[in-house]
C-alpha positions in Angstrom: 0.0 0.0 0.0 1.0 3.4 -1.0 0.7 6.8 0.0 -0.5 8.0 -2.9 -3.0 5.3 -3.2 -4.2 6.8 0.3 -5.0 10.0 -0.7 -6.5 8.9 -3.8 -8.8 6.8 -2.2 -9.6 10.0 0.5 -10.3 12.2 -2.2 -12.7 9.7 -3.7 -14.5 9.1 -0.6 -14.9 12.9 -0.4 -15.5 13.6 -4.2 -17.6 10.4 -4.6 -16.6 11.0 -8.6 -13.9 9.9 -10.2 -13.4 12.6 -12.2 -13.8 15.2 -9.2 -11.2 13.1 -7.3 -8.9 13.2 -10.2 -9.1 16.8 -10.9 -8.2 17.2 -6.8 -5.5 14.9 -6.4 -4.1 16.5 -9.6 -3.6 13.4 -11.9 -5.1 11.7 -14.5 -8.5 9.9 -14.1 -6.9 6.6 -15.6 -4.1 7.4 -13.2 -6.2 7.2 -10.1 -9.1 4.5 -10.9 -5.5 2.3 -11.4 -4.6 3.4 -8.0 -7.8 2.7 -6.8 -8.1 -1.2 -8.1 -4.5 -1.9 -6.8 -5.3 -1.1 -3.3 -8.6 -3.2 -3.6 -6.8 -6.1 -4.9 -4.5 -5.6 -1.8 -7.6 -5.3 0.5 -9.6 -8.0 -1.0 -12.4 -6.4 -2.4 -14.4 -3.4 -3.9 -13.6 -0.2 -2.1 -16.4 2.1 -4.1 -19.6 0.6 -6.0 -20.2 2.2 -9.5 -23.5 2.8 -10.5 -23.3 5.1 -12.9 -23.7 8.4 -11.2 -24.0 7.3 -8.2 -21.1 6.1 -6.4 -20.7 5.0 -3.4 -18.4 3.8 -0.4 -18.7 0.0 0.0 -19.3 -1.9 3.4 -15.5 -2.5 3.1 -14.5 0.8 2.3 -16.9 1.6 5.5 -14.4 -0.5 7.2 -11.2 1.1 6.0 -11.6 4.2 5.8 -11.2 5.5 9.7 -7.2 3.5 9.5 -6.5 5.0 6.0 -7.7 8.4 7.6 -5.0 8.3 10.5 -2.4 6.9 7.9 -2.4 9.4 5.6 -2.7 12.0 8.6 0.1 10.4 10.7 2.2 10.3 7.5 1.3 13.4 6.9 2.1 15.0 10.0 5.4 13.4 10.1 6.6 15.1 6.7 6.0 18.0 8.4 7.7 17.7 11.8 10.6 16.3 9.5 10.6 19.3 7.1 10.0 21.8 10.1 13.1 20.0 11.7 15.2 20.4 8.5 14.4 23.8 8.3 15.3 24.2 11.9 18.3 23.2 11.4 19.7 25.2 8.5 18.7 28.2 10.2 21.1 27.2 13.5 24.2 27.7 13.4 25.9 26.2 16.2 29.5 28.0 16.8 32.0 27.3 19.3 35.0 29.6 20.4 38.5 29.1 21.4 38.2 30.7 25.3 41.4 32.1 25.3 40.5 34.0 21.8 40.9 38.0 22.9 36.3 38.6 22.6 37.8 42.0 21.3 38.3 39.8 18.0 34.8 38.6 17.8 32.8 42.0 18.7 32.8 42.7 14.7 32.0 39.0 13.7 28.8 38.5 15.7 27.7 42.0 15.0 28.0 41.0 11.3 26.0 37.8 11.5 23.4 39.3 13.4 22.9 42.3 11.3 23.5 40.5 7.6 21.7 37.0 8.2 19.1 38.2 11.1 17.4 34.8 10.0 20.2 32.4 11.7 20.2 31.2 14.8 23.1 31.6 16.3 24.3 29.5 19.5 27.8 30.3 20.6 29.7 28.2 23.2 33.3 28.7 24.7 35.6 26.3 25.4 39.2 25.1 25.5 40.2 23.9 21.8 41.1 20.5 22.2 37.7 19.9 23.7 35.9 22.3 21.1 37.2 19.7 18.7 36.1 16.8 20.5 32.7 18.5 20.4 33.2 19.5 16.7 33.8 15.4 15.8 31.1 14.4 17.6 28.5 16.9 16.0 27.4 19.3 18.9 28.9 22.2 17.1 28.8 22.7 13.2 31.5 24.8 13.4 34.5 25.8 15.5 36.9 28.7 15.9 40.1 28.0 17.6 43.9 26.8 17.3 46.1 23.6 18.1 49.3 22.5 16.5 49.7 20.8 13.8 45.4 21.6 13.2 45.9 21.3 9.3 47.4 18.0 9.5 44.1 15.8 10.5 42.9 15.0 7.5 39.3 14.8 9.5 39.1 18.8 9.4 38.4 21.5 7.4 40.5 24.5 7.9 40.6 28.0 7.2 43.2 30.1 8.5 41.7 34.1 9.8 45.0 35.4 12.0 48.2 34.9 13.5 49.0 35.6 17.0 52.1 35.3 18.6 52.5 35.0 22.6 54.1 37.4 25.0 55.1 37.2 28.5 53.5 39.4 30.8 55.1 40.8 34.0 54.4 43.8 36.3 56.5 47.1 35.4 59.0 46.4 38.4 59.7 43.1 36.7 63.4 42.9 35.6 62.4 41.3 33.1 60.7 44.5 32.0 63.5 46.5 31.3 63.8 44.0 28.2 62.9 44.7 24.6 62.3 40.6 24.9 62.6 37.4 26.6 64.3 34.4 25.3 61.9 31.5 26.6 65.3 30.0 28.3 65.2 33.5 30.1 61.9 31.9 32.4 63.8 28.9 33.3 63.3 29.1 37.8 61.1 32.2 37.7 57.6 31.4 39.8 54.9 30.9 36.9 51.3 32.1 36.3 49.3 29.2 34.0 47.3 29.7 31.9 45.2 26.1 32.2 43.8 26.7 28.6 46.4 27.4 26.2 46.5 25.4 23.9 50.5 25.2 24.2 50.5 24.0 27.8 48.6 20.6 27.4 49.7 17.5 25.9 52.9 18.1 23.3 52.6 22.0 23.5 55.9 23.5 24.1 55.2 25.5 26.7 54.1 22.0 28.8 57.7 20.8 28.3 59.8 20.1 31.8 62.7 22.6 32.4 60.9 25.2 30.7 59.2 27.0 33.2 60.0 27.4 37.5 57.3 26.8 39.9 54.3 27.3 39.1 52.4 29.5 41.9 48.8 30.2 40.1 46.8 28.1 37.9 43.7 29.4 35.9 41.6 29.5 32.8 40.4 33.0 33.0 43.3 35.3 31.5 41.6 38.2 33.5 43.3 36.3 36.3 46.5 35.5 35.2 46.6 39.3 34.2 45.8 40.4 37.5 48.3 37.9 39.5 51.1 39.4 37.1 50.2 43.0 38.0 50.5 41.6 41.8 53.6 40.9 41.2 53.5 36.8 41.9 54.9 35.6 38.8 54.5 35.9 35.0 52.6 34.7 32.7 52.3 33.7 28.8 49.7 34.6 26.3 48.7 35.6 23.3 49.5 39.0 22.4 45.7 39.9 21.8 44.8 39.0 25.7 47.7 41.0 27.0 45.8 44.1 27.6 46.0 45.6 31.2 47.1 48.7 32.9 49.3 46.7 35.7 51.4 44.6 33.4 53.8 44.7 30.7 53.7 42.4 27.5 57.0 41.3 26.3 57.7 39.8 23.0 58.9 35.9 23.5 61.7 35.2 21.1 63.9 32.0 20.7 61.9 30.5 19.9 59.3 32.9 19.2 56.1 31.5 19.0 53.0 31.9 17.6 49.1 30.5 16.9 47.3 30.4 13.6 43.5 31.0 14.8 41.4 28.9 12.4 37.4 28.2 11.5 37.1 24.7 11.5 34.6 22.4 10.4 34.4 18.3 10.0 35.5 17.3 6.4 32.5 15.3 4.1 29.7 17.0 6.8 27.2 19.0 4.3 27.3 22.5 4.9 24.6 24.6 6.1 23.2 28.1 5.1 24.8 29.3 8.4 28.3 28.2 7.7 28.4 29.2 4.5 27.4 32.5 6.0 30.0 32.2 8.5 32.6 31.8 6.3 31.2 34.2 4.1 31.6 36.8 7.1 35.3 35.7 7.9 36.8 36.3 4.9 35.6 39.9 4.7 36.6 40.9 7.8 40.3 42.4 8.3 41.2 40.6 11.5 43.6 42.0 14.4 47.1 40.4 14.2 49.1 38.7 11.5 47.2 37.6 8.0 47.9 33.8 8.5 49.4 32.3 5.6 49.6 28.7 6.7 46.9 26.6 7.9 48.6 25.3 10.2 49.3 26.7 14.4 52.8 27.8 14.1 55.0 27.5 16.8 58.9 26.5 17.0 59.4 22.8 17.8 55.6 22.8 19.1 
């Protein structure tokens, strides 16, 4: 049994004429009255009697009619929840950000997306990158902003490069170290450290996790408002990106041999169909004239990280 046998039969019972119930349905009359005898053969016997001008639901099309009724409404009612749901979800666009990108650099983004495509959704989660790409994978974000070495390589992503950002250390102005035009990252070797528990350089092969690189550490935190603060304090120092550096109590000191640096990327899962909201995402990206570097690579760069 069909589904368009259904509704040819419901327009029939409606219509009680052929032609009528042609004409409704849209088809031809040949089209429908073979409809019609295939479901009859299915069921067994005559649905309609034909007397001429007269015709008439049968005892069983009596019988039928009130379960083709809820088919063809349930069926029905599920095309549209599915094509309500597919619409629903072209017009979300679920984005997640890198939380140790400066929001400075997203002010301008947002603003665009809300302004230029008012009909997206938007949803916007922070997080640390390696688990923004966990979430990415797993499809609870369709799209992902954010940096980790050697990004480009897994062949699993898509990648386009917006900026380059290098890190700085930050100290308080008494600092000796800010006397310096820079500091050698063997300079930090012993002195107490501020870190920053979601950089992206300080977890698993990052260089900045390596032994011997830093002293003891004295603060731990994921809010750069805080490692800012406990620099200004004069506890320790800290490293970040350039962009995050901002604050009137501390001073932001280029990092050199090795100097290193991040390529911040959009990201999104290779062979996954993109939606109306990426492509306006991406569409948005590429107009915009990003704080920092151009990156030119798609790929986090960062000596031996």
């Amino acid at each position: 049994m069909e589904l368009h046998q259904i509704r040819y039969f419901l327009a029939l019972c409606d219509e009680l004429n052929f032609t009528r119930a042609a004409e409704r349905c849209s088809v031809a009359q040949s089209s429908l009255t073979r409809a019609i005898k295939a479901l009859e053969q299915e069921l067994g016997g005559a649905l309609f009697h034909r007397e001429r001008a007269n015709t008439h639901l049968s005892k069983l099309g009596h019988k039928v009619k009130p379960f083709l009724d809820q088919a063809y409404i349930h069926v029905e009612g599920a095309r549209r929840q599915a094509h309500d749901f597919m619409r629903a979800q072209a017009a979300t666009l679920r984005l997640g950000l890198m939380s140790t990108i400066a929001p400075a650099q997203m002010l301008e983004l947002v603003a665009a997306l809300r302004t230029d495509h008012p009909g997206i959704a938007l949803q916007i989660a922070d997080n640390a990158a390696l688990a923004l790409q966990e979430q990415l994978l797993a499809g609870e974000l369709d799209v992902a902003i954010y940096a980790l070495p050697a990004l480009a390589a897994d062949e699993r992503l898509n990648v386009l490069p917006l900026y380059r950002e290098p890190f700085v250390v930050v100290v308080k102005p008494a600092h000796r170290f800010a006397r310096r035009d820079a500091i050698r990252l063997a300079d930090l070797a012993g002195e107490p450290y501020l870190r920053r528990t979601h950089c992206e350089l300080t977890t698993g092969d990052g260089i900045l996790a390596r032994p011997g690189v830093h002293g003891p550490t004295v603060y731990r935190s994921d809010r750069d408002d805080g490692i800012l603060a406990m620099a200004a304090a004069g506890l320790g120092y800290g490293v970040m990106p350039a962009l995050s550096a901002a604050h009137p109590g501390v001073v932001a000191l280029p990092l050199i041999e090795p100097g290193i640096a991040r390529d911040v990327a959009l990201v999104t899962v290779r062979g996954r169909p993109d939606s109306p909201g990426i492509g306006a995402l991406v569409h948005e990206v590429s107009r915009l004239r990003w704080t920092g570097a151009r990156s030119l690579t798609p790929v986090l760069a960062a000596a031996d990280a």
